[in-house]
C-alpha positions, -999 to 999 in steps of 0.1 A, spaced: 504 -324 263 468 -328 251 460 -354 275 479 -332 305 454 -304 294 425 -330 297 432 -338 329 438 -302 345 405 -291 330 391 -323 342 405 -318 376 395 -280 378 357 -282 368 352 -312 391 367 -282 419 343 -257 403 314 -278 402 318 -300 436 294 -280 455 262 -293 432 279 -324 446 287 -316 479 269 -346 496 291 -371 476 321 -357 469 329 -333 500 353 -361 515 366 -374 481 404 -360 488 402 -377 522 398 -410 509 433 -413 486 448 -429 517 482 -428 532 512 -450 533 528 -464 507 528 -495 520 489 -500 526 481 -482 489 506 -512 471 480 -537 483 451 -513 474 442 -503 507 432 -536 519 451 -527 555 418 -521 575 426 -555 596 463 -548 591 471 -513 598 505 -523 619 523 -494 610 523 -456 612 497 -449 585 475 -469 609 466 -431 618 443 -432 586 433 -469 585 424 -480 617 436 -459 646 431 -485 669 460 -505 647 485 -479 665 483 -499 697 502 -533 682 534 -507 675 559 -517 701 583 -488 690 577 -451 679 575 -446 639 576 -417 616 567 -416 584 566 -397 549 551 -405 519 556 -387 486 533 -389 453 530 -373 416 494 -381 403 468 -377 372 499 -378 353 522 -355 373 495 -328 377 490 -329 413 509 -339 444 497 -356 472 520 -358 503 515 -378 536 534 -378 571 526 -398 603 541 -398 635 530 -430 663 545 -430 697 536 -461 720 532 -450 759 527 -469 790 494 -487 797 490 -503 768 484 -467 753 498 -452 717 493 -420 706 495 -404 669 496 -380 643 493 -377 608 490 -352 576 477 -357 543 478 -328 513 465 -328 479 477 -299 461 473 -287 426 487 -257 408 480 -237 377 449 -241 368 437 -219 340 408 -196 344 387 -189 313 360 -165 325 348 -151 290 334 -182 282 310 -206 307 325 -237 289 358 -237 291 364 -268 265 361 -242 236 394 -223 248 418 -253 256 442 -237 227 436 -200 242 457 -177 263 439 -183 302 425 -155 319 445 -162 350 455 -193 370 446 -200 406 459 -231 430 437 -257 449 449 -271 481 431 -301 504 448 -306 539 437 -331 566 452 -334 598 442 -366 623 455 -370 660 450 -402 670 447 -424 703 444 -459 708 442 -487 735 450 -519 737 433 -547 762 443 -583 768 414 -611 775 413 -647 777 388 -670 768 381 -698 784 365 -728 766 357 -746 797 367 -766 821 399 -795 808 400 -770 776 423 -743 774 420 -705 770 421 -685 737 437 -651 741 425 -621 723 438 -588 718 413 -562 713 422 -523 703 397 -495 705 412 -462 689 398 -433 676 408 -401 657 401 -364 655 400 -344 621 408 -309 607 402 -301 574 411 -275 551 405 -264 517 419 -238 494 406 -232 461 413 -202 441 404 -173 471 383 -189 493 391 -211 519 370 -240 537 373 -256 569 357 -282 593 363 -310 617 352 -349 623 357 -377 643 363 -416 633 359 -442 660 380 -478 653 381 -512 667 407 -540 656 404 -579 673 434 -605 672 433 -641 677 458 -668 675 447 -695 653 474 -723 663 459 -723 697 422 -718 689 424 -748 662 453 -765 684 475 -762 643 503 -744 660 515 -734 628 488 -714 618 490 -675 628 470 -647 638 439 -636 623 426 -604 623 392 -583 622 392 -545 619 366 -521 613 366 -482 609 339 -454 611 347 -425 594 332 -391 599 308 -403 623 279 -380 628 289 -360 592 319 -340 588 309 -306 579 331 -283 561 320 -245 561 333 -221 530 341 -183 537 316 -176 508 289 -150 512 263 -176 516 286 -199 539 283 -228 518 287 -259 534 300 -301 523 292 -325 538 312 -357 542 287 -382 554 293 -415 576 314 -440 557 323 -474 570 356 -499 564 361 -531 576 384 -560 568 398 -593 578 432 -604 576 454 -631 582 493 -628 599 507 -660 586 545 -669 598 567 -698 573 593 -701 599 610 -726 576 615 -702 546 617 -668 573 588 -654 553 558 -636 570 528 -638 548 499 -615 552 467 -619 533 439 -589 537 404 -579 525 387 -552 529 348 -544 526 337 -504 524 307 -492 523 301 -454 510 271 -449 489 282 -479 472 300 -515 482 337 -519 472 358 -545 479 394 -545 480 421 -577 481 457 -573 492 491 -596 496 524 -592 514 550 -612 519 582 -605 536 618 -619 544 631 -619 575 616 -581 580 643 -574 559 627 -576 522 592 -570 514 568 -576 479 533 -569 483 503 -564 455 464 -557 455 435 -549 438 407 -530 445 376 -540 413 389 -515 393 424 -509 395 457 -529 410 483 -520 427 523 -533 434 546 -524 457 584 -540 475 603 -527 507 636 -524 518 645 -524 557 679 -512 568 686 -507 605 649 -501 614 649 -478 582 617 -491 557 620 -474 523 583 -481 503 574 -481 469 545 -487 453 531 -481 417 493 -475 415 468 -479 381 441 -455 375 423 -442 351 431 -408 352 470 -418 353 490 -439 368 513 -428 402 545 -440 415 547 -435 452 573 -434 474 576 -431 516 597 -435 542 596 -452 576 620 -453 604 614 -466 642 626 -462 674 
């Protein structure tokens, strides 16, 4: 119980005190990811990004869906103190076109309010003042395209084909926090390239390899509170990028899939991630991202995916649990 009031009070002064760090920490909810499947390998699934939580990874990722997905992702976090929710929605169109949607909530409730004292650590064993709720909501809509090109290595050599994806993704945020409300908007711009490597190093049982790169809140994302003095965060430019490689074992039906991933936001971290599935019917997958790892397996019945994935951190560790189904 002691540790459960630790992280509450943790949780509700770093609330209460994010606007002396607005610069850095404005975005912080935004950046828990989505998909169950992309957090069990630590959210190395910048290059990846094949499924519906593609929406938050890499939008341009959307356009290699060749069937409609939804999605829904469920978590308990900081040791059952807060819950974090996630739903996408993809839906491929003609011309090479996909379109999606996703929605991501962070939510957490009763947090006490001491307001006879300014530090709050002296009261932990007192009756609160009050409680009040904080709520984080982030909704993306999403379009991607995909293009086809050929390269041509001259003249008795043979052509290397390339897919290249160019998506992008529009942002609303809102946040609720005791009785004021903020809310802005934002824009990420994505690119994703494919190659075969069988044909461009003529070992036809090599795979595909993969380069991805996403900029979020390009330009600043600015979110504006209904305070007196209209406060305003600021989530500044941050930038993702990762390489992966699609690696078939036709002999054993496995599909392996190895990913990093390379982010840059007011500091370099690097993330690694594994998957390997059977016969798209069973799936293990793991990842670590410096400081904490990841694990996660999947289950696909009749174009039904059920995800799990356990995640370390040191504020508490989560068990997370989604949802997929295509059409």
């Amino acid at each position: 119980m002691n540790m459960k009031k630790n992280i509450l009070l943790s949780l509700g002064l770093i609330l209460i005190t994010s606007t002396l760090f607005a610069s850095r920490y404005a975005g912080e909810f935004m950046r828990i990811g989505g998909g169950v499947r992309a957090l069990g390998m630590s959210g190395a699934f910048t290059a990846l990004a094949d499924d519906g939580s593609a929406v938050y990874w890499n939008a341009a990722g959307m356009a290699q869906l060749e069937k409609g997905e939804v999605g829904f992702m469920r978590s308990y976090m900081y040791d059952d103190l807060a819950t974090y929710d996630f739903a996408s929605y993809c839906q491929p169109l003609p011309g090479n076109v996909t379109i999606g949607a996703s929605w991501a909530r962070l939510s957490v409730e009763d947090i006490p309010i001491f307001a006879e004292q300014l530090d709050p650590t002296e009261q932990l064993d007192a009756i609160p003042d009050g409680y009040f709720d904080s709520s984080d909501n982030l909704f993306q809509f999403s379009f991607a395209k995909r293009f086809h090109y050929d390269l041509s290595m001259g003249w008795n050599f043979y052509e290397v084909p390339f897919e290249f994806n160019f998506g992008g993704s529009v942002k609303f945020i809102k946040r609720s926090m005791h009785d004021y409300i903020g809310s802005g908007a934002g824009f990420d711009f994505s690119f994703m390239a494919e190659t075969d490597l069988g044909i461009l190093t003529e070992l036809r049982e090599l795979g595909d390899l993969k380069f991805g790169v996403n900029f979020k809140d390009v330009g600043g994302t600015n979110i504006v509170w209904d305070t007196e003095s209209k406060k305003e965060d600021n989530a500044i430019l941050g930038t993702q990028m990762g390489i992966a490689l699609d690696q078939p074992i036709k002999p054993l039906k496995l599909d392996l899939r190895l990913a990093f991933d390379l982010e840059y936001l007011f500091e370099v971290t690097r993330a690694y991630g594994m998957e390997i599935y059977y016969n798209d019917l069973f799936g293990i997958r793991g990842g670590y991202d410096e400081t904490d790892y990841s694990a996660g397996v999947s289950l696909n019945l009749y174009s039904f995916y059920l995800d799990y994935a356990f995640i370390a951190h040191d504020l508490g560790n989560s068990n997370r649990i989604g949802l997929r189904a295509r059409f």
